[in-house]
C-alpha positions in Angstrom: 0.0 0.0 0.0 1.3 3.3 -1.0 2.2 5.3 1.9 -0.3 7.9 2.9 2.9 10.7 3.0 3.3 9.6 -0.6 1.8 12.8 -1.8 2.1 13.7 -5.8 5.4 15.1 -5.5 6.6 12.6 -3.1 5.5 10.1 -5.1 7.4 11.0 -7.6 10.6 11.5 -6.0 9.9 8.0 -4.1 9.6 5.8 -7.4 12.6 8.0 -8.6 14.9 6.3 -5.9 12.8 2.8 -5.9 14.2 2.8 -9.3 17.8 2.4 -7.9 17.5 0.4 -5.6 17.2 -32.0 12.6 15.2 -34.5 10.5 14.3 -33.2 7.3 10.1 -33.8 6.5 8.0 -34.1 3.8 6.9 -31.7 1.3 4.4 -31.3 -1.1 4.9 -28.7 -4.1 3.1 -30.4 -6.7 1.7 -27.6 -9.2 -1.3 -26.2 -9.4 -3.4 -23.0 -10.4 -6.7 -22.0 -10.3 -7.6 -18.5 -10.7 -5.1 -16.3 -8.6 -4.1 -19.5 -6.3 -0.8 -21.5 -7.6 0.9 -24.2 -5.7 4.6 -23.5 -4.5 7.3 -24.3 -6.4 11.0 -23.4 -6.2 13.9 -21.4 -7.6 12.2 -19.2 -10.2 13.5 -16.0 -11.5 11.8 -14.2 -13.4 -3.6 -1.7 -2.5 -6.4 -4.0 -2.8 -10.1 -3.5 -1.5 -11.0 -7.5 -1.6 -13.4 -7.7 1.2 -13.5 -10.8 3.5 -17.2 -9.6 4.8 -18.8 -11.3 7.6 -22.2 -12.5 7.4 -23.7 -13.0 11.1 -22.9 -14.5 14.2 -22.0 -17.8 14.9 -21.1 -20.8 17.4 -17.5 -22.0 17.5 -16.3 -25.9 18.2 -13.2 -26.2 16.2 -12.5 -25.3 12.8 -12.2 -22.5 10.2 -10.1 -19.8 10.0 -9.4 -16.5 7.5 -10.2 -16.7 4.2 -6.7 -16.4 2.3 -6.1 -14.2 -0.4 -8.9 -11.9 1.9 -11.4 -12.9 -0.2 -15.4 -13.6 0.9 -14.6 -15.0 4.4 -17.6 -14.9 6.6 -16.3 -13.4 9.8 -16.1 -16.6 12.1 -15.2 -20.4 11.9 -15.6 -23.2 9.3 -16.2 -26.7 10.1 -12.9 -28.5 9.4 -11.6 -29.5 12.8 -8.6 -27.4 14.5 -7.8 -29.6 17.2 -6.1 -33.2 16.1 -7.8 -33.2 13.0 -11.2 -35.6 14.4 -12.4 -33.5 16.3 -11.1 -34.5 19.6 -8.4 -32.5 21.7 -4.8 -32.5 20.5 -3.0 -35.1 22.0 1.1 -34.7 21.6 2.3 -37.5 23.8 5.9 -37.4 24.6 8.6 -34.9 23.5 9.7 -35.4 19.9 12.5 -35.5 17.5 13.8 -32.1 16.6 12.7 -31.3 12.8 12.8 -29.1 10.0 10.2 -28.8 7.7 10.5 -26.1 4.2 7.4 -25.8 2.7 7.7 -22.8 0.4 10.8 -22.8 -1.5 11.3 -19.5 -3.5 7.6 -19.6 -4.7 6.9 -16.7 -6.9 4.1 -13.7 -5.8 3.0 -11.8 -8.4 0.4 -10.0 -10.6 0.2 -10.1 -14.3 -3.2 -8.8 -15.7 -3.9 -11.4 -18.6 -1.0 -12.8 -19.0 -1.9 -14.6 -15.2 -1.9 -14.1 -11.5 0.0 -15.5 -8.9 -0.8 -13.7 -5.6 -1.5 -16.3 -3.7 0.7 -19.6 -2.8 0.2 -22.8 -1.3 2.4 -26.0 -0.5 1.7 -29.0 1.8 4.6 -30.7 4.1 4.0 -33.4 6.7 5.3 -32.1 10.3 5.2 -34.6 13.3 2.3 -36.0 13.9 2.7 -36.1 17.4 5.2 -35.3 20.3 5.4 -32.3 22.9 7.8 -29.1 21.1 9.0 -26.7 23.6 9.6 -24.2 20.9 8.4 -24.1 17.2 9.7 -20.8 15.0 8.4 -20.1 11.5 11.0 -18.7 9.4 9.7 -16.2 6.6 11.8 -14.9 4.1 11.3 -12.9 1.1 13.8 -12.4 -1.6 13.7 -10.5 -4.8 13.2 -11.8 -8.3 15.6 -11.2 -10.8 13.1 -7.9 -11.8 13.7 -6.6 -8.8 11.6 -6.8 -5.5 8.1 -4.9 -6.2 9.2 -1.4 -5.0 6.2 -1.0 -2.5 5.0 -1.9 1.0 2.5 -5.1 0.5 0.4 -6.6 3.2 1.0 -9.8 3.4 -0.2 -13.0 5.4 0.8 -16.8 5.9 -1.9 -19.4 7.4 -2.9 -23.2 7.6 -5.6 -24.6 5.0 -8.1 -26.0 7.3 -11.3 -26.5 4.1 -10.3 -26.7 0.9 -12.8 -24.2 -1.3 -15.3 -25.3 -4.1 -17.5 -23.5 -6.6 -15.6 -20.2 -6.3 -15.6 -20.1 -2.7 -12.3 -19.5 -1.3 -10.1 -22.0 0.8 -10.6 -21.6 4.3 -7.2 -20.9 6.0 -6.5 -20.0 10.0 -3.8 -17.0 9.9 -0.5 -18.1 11.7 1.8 -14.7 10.6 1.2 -11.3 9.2 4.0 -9.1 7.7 3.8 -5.7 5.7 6.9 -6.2 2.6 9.7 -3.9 2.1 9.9 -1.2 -0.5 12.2 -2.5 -3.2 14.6 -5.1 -1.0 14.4 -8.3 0.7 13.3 -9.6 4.2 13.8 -12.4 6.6 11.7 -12.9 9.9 11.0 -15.2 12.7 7.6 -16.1 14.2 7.0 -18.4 17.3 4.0 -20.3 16.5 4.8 -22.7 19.4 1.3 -22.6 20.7 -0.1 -23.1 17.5 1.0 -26.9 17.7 -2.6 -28.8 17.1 -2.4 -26.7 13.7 0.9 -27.9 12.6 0.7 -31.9 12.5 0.5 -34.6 9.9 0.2 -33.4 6.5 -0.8 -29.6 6.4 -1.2 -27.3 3.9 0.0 -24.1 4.0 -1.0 -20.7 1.8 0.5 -17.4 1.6 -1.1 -14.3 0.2 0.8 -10.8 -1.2 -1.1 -8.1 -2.1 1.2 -7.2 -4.8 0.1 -5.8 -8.2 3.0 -6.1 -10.4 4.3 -8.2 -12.8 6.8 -10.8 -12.8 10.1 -10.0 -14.8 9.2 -6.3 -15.9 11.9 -4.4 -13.9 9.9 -1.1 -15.6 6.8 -1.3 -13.7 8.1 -1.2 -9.9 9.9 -4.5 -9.8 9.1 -8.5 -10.2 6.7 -9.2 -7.0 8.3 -11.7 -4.4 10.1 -15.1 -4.0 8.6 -16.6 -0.7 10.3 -18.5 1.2 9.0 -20.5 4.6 10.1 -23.5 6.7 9.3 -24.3 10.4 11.7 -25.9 13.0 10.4 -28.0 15.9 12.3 -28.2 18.7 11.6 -31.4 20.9 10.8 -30.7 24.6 7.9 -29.6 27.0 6.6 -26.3 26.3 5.8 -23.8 29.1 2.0 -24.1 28.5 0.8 -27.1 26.5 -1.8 -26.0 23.6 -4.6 -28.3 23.7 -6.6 -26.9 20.8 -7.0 -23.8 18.5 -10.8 -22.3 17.9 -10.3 -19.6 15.5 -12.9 -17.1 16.5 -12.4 -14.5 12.9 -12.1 -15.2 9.8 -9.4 -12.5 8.5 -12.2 -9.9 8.3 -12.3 -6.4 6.2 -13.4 -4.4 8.9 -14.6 -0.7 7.7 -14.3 2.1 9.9 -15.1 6.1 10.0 -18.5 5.5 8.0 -22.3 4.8 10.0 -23.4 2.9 7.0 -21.0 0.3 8.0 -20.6 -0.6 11.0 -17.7 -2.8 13.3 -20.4 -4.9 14.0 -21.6 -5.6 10.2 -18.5 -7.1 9.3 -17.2 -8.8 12.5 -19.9 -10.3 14.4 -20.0 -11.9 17.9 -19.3 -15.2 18.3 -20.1 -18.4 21.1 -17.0 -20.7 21.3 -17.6 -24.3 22.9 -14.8 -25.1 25.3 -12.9 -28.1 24.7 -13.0 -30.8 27.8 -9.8 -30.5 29.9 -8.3 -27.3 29.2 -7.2 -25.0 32.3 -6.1 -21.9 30.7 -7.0 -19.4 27.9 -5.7 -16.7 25.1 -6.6 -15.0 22.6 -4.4 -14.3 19.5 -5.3 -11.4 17.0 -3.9 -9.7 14.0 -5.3 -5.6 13.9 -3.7 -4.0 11.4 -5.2 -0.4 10.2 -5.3 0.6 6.0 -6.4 3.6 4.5 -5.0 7.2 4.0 -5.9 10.7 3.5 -8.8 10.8 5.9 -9.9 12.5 8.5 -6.6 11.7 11.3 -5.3 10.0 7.9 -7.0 7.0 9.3 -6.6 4.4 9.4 -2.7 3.2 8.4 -1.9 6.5 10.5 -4.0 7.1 13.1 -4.1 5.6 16.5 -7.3 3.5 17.9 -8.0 1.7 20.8 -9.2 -2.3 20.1 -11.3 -4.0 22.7 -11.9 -7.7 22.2 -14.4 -8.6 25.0 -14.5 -12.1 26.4 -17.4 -12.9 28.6 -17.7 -9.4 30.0 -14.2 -8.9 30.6 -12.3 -6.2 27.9 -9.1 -6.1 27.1 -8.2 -3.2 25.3 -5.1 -2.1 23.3 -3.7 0.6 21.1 -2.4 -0.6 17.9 0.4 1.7 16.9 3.6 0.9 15.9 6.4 3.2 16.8 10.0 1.1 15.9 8.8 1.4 12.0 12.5 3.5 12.1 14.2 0.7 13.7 12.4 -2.1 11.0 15.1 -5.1 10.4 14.9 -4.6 6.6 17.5 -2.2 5.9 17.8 -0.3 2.5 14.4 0.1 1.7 13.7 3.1 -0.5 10.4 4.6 0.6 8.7 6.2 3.7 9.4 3.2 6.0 10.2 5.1 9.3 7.2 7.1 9.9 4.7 5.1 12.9 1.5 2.7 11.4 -1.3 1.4 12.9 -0.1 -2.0 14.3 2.4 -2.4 11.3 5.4 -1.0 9.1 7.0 -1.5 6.4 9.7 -4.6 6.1 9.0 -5.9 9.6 6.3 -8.6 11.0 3.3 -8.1 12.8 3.1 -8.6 16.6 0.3 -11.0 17.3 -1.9 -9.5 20.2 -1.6 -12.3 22.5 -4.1 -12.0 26.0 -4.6 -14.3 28.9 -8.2 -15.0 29.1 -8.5 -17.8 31.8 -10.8 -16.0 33.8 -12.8 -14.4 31.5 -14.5 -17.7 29.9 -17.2 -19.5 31.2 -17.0 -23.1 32.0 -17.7 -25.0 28.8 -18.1 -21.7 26.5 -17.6 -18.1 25.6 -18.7 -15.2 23.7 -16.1 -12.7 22.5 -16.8 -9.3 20.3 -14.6 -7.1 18.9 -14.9 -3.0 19.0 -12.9 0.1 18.0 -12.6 3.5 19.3 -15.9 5.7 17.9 -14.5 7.3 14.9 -16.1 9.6 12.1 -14.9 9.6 8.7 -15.6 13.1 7.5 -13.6 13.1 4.6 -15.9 10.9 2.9 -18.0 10.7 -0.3 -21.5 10.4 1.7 -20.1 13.0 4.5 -22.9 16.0 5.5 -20.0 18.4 4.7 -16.8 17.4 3.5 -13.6 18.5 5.9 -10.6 17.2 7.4 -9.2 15.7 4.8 -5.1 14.9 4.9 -3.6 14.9 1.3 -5.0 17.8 -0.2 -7.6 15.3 -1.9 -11.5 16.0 -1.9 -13.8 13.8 -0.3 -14.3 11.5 -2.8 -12.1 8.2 -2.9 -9.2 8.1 -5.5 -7.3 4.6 -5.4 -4.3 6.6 -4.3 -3.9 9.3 -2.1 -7.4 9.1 -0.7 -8.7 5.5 0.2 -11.2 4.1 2.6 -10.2 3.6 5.9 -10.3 0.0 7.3 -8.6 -2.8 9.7 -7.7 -6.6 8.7 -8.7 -8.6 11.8 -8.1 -12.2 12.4 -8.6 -13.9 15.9 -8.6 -17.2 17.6 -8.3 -19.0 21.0 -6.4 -21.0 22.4 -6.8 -23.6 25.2 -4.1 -25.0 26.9 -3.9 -28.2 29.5 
């Protein structure tokens, strides 16, 4: 997404310089393609508005997750299971074998018009079916194609197929890692998904999405897209907390903001989650990152909002803002990366929201909603009277400088033993 600083002149000047600028597992890459959806594959050279709208509330026992490539999800869970794949509670048994699994090797991200899309990316590997991991880190890395890395800041995201998508409908896929790309250079980060263990056994497949819109191998229009790059290592021992199961609670969810017409609660419902039997302890995990510029507060990639995920009728608030974008652990990059983003910047991860709900859930279920700090868009096309716009734009919606504001939100729970 083109930064919200990136006025006309800036602009300019910004594509200017983008110019310059243990046991081995598994895997799974067989090709395939189907729409904008490829399978992985390895060692190839060479701002979106898809809403992911909810539809109503729902009730949660296991399964589902966001809907990758943030298209049509429906706000909460599917039906495939997300515990040990029947339904029943994860059970790891005794500490395992270290292992490494890679399950995207240099897989190509990018858009081509007619000539074929390849935003999204999926591969399957086989991780340990069972055994207790004290640690388990996902290693991300994105490297440029021989175009050149696209030369703007992409959201993208990384998450486990739990239903596989028919007649149009999307794959359903539970968000393990979020990152925002680097302007024009490369990237390599490191998530601990440890407690996301009842996700990541037996054969899994695995599907990453970049929101990038150029083409592969035209170094003239901003760069080649991505080469992704993933693998996990599991490290055999006993956790701290043992993850019994994983109940994604959101779909990855478009959630508009600023505008009456369309309410938080329109697109991300409340749901009721059914407890598994024999867990002791709770948290939630949530991705909130804000989009959108040239609004009113230049909301919401650069405004800060208070979040409140309510569990029971406990909140637990936070402000998503991201100061360290300065300080980001992609070096070089060659467009407004410093500045501070609603719970993101450019070239680094995002921080999952992680919250200790144990006491907050009932005894075999719980309701949780999410809110956001009241917030009126009046830089808007259907605004009574149009002010307090950021960019110099009017009130109506460009593509560009002035875009709608919005957050991506994905949540789940997780019960422990």
């Amino acid at each position: 997404m083109r930064s919200a600083f990136c006025a006309s002149l800036l602009c300019a000047v910004v594509l200017l310089v983008a110019a310059g600028c243990g046991t081995s597992l598994q895997v799974d890459r067989t090709p395939s393609r189907d729409g904008d959806a490829a399978a992985g594959t390895s060692g190839v050279d060479g701002g979106a508005d898809e809403g992911a709208q909810a539809d109503g509330g729902g009730t949660i026992d296991a399964g589902g997750g966001l809907e990758a490539g943030l298209g049509g999800g429906d706000g909460g869970a599917g039906d495939a299971a997300a515990t040990d794949g029947t339904g029943a509670p994860f059970d790891p048994g005794a500490p395992g074998a270290d292992a490494t699994v890679k399950v995207f090797d240099r897989a190509p991200v990018f858009f081509d018009g007619a000539n074929g899309n390849q935003r999204t990316v999926s591969a399957s590997g086989v991780f340990p079916p069972s055994g207790l991991y004290s640690s388990i880190v996902l290693h991300v890395t994105l490297s440029c194609p021989q175009a050149g890395c696209d030369h703007w800041d992409r959201f993208g995201t990384l998450g486990v197929v739990t239903k596989q998508g028919s007649g149009g409908t999307p794959d359903t896929v539970i968000e393990i890692a979020r990152f925002m790309t680097p302007y024009c250079v490369g990237a390599t980060w490191d998530y601990d998904v440890t407690d996301l263990r009842p996700l990541l056994a037996g054969s899994v497949k695995l599907q990453g999405f970049i929101d990038t819109w150029v083409p592969q191998g035209n170094p003239a229009a901003n760069g080649g897209g991505w080469l992704l790059t993933a693998s996990l290592d599991f490290k055999g021992g006993v956790p701290a907390k043992i993850p019994l199961a994983t109940l994604p609670i959101w779909t990855m969810t478009q959630v508009w903001y600023g505008d009456p017409a369309k309410p938080a609660s329109g697109s991300i419902p409340p749901q009721m989650v059914t407890l598994p039997a024999g867990a002791t302890a709770y948290a939630m995990r949530t991705f909130v990152t804000g989009h959108g510029q040239g609004n009113a507060d230049n909301c919401a990639e650069f405004c800060s909002k208070a979040h409140t995920l309510t569990v029971g009728t406990t909140p637990f608030t936070r402000q998503v803002w991201r100061t360290d974008c300065a300080t980001t652990d992609a070096p070089g990059q060659c467009g407004t990366s410093m500045y501070p983003r609603a719970g993101w910047c450019p070239g680094a991860d995002v921080k999952p929201w992680q919250a200790d709900v144990t006491q907050a859930v009932g005894a075999t279920t719980a309701s949780v909603s999410y809110g956001v700090e009241s917030y009126d868009n009046t830089c808007r096309p259907t605004a009574p009277q149009c002010a307090g716009c950021t960019l110099g734009t009017g009130c109506m919606y460009d593509g560009a400088n002035h875009t709608e504001p919005f957050f991506y939100v994905s949540s789940l729970l997780i019960a422990y033993r």
